[in-house]
C-alpha positions as CSV (number, residue, x, y, z in Angstrom):
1,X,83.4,52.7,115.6
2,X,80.1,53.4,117.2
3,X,82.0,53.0,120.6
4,X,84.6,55.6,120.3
5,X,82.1,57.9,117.8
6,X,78.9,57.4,120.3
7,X,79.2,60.3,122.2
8,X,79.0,62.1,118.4
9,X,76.1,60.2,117.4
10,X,74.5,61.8,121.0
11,X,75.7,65.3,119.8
12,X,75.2,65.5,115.9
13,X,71.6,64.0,116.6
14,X,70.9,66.2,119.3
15,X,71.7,69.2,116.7
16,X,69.2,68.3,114.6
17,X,66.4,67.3,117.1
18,X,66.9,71.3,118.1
19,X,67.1,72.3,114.8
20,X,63.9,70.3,113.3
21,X,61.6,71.6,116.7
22,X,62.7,75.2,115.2
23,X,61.8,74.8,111.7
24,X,58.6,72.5,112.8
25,X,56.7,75.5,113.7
26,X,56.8,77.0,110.2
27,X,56.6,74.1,108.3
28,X,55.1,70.2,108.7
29,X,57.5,68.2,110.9
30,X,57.2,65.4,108.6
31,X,58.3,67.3,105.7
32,X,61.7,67.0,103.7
33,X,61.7,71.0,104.5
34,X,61.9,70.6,107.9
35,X,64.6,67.9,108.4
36,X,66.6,69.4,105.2
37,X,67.1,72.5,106.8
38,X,67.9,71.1,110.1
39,X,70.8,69.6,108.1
40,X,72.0,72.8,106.6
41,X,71.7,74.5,110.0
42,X,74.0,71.8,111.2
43,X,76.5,72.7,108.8
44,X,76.3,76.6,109.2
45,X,76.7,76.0,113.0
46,X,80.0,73.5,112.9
47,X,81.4,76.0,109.8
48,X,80.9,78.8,112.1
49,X,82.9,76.7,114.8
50,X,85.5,76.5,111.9
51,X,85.9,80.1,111.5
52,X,89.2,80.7,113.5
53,X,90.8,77.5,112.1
54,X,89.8,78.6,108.3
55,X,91.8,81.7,109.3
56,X,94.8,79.6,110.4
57,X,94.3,77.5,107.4
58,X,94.4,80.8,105.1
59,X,98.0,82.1,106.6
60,X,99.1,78.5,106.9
61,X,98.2,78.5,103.1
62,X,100.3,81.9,102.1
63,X,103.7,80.5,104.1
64,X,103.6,77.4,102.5
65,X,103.3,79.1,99.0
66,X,105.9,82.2,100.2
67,X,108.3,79.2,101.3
68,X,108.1,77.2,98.1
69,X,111.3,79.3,96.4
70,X,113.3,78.0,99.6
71,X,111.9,74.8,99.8
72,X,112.8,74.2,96.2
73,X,116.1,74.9,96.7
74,X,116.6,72.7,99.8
75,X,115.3,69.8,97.7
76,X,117.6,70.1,94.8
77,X,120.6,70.8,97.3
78,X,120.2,67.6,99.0
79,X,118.2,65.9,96.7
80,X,120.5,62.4,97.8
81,X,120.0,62.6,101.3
82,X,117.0,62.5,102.2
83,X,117.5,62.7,106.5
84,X,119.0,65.9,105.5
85,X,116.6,67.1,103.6
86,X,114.0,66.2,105.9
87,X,116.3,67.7,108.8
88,X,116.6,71.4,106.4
89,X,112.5,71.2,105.8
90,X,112.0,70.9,109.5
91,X,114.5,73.4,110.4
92,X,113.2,75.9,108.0
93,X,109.5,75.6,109.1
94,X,110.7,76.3,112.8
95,X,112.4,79.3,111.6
96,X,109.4,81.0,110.1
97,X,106.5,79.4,112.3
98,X,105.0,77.5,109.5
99,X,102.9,74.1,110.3
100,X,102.1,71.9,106.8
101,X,99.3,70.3,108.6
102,X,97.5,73.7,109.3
103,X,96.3,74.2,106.3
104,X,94.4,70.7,106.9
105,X,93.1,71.7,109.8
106,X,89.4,72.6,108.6
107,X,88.9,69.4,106.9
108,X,90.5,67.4,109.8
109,X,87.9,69.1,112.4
110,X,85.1,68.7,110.3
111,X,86.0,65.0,109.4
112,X,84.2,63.6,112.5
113,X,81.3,65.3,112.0
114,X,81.0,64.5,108.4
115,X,81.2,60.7,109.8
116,X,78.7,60.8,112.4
117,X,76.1,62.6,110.5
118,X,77.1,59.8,107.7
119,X,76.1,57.2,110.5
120,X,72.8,58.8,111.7
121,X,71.6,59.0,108.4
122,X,72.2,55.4,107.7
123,X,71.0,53.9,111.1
124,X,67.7,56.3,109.7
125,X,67.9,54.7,106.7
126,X,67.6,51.4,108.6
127,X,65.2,52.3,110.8
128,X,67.3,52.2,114.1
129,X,67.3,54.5,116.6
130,X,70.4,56.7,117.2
131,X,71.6,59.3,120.0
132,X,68.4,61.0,120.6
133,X,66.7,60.1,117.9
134,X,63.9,57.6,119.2
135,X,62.0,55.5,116.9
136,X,59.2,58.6,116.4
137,X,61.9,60.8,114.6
138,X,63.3,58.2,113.0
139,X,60.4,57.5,111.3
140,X,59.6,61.0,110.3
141,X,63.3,61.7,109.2
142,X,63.1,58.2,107.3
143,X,60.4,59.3,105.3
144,X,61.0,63.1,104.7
145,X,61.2,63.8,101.3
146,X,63.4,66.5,99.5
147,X,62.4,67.2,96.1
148,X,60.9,63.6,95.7
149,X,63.9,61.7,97.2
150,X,63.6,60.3,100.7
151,X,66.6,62.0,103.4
152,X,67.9,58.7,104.0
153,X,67.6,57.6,100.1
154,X,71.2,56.6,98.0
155,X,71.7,56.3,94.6
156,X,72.7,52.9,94.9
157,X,69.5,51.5,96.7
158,X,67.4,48.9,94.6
159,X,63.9,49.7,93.5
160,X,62.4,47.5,96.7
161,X,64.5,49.8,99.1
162,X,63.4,52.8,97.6
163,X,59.5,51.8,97.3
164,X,59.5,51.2,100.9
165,X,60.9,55.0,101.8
166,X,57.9,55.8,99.4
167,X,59.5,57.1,96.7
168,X,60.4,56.0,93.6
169,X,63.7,55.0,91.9
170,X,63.7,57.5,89.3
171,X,62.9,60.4,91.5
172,X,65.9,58.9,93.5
173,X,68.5,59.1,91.1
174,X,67.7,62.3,89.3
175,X,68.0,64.3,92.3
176,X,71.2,62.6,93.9
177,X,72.8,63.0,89.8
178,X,71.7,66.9,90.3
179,X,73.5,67.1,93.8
180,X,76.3,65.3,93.0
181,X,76.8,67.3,90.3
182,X,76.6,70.6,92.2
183,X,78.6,69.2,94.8
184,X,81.7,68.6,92.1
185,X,81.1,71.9,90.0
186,X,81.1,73.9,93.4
187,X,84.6,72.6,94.5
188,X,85.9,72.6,91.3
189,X,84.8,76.2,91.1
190,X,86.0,76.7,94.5
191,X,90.2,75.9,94.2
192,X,89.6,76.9,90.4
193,X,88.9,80.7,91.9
194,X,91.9,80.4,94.5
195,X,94.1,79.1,91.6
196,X,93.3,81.8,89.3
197,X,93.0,85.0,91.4
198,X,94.7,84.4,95.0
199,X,98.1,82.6,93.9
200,X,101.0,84.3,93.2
201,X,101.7,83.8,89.4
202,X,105.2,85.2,89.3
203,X,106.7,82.3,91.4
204,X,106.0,78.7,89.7
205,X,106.5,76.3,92.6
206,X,105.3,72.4,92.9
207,X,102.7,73.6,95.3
208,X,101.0,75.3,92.7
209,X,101.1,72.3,90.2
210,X,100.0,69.9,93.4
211,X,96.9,72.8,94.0
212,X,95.9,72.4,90.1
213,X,95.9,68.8,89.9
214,X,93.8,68.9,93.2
215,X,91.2,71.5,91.3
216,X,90.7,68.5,89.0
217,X,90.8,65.2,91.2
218,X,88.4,66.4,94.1
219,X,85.5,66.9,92.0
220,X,85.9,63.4,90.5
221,X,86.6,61.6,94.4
222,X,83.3,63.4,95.2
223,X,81.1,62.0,92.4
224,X,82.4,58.8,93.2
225,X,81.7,58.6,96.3
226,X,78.6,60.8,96.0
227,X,76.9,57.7,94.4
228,X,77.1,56.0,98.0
229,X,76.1,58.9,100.0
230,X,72.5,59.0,101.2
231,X,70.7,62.2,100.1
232,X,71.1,63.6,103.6
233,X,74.9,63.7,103.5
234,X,74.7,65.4,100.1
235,X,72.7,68.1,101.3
236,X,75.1,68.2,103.9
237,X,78.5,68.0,101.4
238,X,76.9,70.7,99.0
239,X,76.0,73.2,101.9
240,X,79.5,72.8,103.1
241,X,81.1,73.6,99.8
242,X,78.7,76.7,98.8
243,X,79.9,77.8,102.5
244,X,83.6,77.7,101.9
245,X,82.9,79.2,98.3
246,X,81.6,82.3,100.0
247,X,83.7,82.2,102.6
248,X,87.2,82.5,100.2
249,X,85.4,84.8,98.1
250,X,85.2,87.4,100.9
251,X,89.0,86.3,102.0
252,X,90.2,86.8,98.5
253,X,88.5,90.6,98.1
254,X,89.3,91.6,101.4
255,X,92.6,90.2,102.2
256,X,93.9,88.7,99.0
257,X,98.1,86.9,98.7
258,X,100.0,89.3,97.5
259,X,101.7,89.2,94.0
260,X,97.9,87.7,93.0
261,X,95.5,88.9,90.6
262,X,92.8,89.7,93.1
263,X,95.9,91.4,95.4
264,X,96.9,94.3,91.8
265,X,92.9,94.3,91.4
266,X,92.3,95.5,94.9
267,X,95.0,97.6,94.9
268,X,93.8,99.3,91.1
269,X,90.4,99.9,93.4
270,X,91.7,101.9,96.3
271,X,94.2,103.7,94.3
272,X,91.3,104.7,92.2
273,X,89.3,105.6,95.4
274,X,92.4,107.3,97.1
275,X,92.6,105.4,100.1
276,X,96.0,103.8,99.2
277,X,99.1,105.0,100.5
278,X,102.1,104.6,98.0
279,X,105.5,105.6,98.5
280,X,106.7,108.4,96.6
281,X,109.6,107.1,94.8
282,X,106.9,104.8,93.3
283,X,104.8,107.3,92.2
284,X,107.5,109.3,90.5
285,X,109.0,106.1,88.9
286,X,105.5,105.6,87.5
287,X,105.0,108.7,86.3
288,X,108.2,108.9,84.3
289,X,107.6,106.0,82.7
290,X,103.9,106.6,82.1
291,X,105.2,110.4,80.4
292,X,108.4,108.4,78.7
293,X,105.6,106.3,77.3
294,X,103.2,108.7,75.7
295,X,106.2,111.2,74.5
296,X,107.3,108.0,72.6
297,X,107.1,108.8,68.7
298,X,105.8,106.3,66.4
299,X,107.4,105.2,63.1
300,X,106.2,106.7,59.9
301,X,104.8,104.7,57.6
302,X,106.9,105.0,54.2
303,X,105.6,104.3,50.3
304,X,107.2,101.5,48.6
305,X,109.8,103.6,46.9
306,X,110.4,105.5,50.6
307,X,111.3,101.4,51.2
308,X,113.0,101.1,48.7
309,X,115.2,104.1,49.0
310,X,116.0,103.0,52.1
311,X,116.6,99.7,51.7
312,X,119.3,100.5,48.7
313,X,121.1,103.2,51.1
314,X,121.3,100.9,53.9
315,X,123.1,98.0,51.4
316,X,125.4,101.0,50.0
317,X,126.4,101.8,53.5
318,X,127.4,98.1,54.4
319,X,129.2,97.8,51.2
320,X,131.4,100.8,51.8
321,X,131.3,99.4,55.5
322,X,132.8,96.0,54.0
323,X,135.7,98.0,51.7
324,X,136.9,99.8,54.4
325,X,137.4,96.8,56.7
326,X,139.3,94.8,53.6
327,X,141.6,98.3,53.3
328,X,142.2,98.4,57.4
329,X,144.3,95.4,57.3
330,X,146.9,96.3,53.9
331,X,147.2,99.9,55.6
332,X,148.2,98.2,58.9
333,X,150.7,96.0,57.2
334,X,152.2,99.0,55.3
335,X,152.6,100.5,58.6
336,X,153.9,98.0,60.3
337,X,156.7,97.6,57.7
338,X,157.7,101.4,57.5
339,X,158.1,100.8,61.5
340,X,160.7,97.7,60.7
341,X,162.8,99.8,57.7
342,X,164.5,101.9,60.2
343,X,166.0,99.1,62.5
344,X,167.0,97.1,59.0
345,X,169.5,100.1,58.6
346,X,173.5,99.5,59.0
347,X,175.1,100.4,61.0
348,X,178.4,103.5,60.2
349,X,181.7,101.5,60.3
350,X,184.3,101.9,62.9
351,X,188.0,103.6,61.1
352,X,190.5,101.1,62.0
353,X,192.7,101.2,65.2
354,X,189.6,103.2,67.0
355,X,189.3,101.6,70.0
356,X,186.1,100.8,71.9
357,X,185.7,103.2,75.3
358,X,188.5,104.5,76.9
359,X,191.9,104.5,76.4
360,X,194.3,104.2,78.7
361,X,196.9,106.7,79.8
362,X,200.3,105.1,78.8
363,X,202.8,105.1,81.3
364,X,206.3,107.1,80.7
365,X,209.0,105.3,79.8
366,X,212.1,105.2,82.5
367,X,214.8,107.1,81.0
């Protein structure tokens, strides 16, 4: 790994040397100060980087949720071939443009860098030299101290490993439990926001069951693994997440996914402020039912004998309700029989030797 990630090492390292010069004229080179914010710096600068691949990751975000209806129904189409449901996903993300991976794409860039910083800190922590880091700013990082804990300190280390950073083990562990707690309450904070206010509630997809469990299982992966993570890559991790925090609170007020809460919130806000442009048909369908709603009487409220009343006029009503349907049927029969009498009638009788139709002429009789 450091073979094919060595030419990081050179560049992450080289970041921070830059970075620690800067911040060593206001405060002592030495100091957890100067090397801490060295590391933050780091993270604003590669996040800056990240900007026009957050964007991509936003709109990759929005087609895969505004395809979910769709994709739904491919899946339970073909739901026992598989090629062809594959073939019908594939097919359907080349007709509207839409790459899965995108939304990835920030995590995926920052991966290496996450990595190599990982490895600079720990050569630090072993007090090897690394990219440009010579054995003078090794030293000086290895020592620096943030809030008591050394940079290159874990949570994991023994008491001996600690004592020789000059710190101690309690100081240690305190301040990496307080970061790693941060670091999990941000992110869980972070999807819980885009879950809540920048998802469309009014379509229930899987994506938005897969985004909720996520809201739940990062936070735990991170204190896991937080426990192994020198207090260096911490600082790092935690920087990162209050940065994408801000960074999709801005995206959610400015631009938010339609259908969302923070999309009807925004738009309450302009058409309060008149800058929103509505169509007229809208406006008149609003208003009628805005003026259907306040002419709208309410019931009266009635005494107990104004119940009462009521209640013995309504069962009065059915009951006369219920005689007249037992009477419908006898009249009907009645009818229906007087209908019948006059075809039960006979029939005048013929007077004998009356022929039926007409007679014929008899011929004369030859004389």
């Amino acid at each position: 790994m450091d073979t094919i990630l060595g030419p990081l090492y050179t560049a992450v390292s080289w970041i921070i040397v830059q970075f620690h010069k800067l911040y060593s004229l206001v405060f002592d080179e030495d100091s957890g100060w100067a090397w801490g914010l060295s590391i933050v710096s780091l993270v604003i600068l590669i996040r800056i980087a990240l900007i026009p691949l957050f964007v991509k990751q936003i709109k990759a975000t929005r087609n895969m949720q505004a395809l979910q209806p769709k994709m739904k129904a491919i899946q339970e189409r073909y739901k026992n071939d598989r090629q062809r449901q594959s073939e019908e996903m594939m097919k359907l993300y080349k007709e509207t443009g839409t790459n899965p991976l995108s939304s990835c794409l920030p995590i995926l860039a920052q991966s290496p860098f996450f990595l190599a910083l990982y490895q600079v800190l720990n050569k630090i922590a072993n007090n090897q030299s690394v990219g440009v880091l010579g054995s003078d700013l090794v030293k000086s990082a290895r020592e620096a101290h943030i809030f008591g804990a050394p940079i290159a300190a874990r949570f994991m280390d023994s008491a001996d490993k600690v004592e020789a950073l000059n710190a101690g083990l309690t100081d240690v562990r305190v301040v990496t439990v307080i970061m790693i707690l941060l670091m999990s309450a941000s992110q869980f904070y972070t999807q819980r926001q885009l879950m809540t206010k920048n998802v469309d509630l009014t379509v229930k997809t899987p994506f938005m069951q897969q985004q909720k469990m996520l809201m739940y299982v990062f936070p735990v992966i991170f204190a896991v693994f937080g426990i192994n993570f020198p207090v260096g890559v911490l600082v790092y991790w935690l920087t990162t997440n209050v940065w994408t925090l801000g960074q999709q609170m801005y995206i959610i007020k400015r631009n938010p996914t339609p259908g969302s809460l923070a999309y009807k919130q925004r738009q309450e806000k302009l058409r309060a402020k008149g800058k929103l442009k509505e169509d007229p048909a809208e406006v008149e369908a609003r208003k009628a039912v805005e003026a259907a709603r306040a002419g709208r009487q309410q019931p009266k409220r009635m005494t107990k004998a104004q119940r009462q009343a009521a209640a013995a006029q309504a069962e009065a009503k059915k009951a006369e309700e219920q005689k007249a349907a037992e009477q419908k049927p006898s009249m009907t029969k009645e009818g229906s029989e007087s209908s019948q009498a006059p075809r039960s009638r006979q029939q005048p009788k013929k007077k004998a030797g009356q022929r039926k139709g007409p007679q014929r002429p008899k011929h004369p009789s030859k004389k």
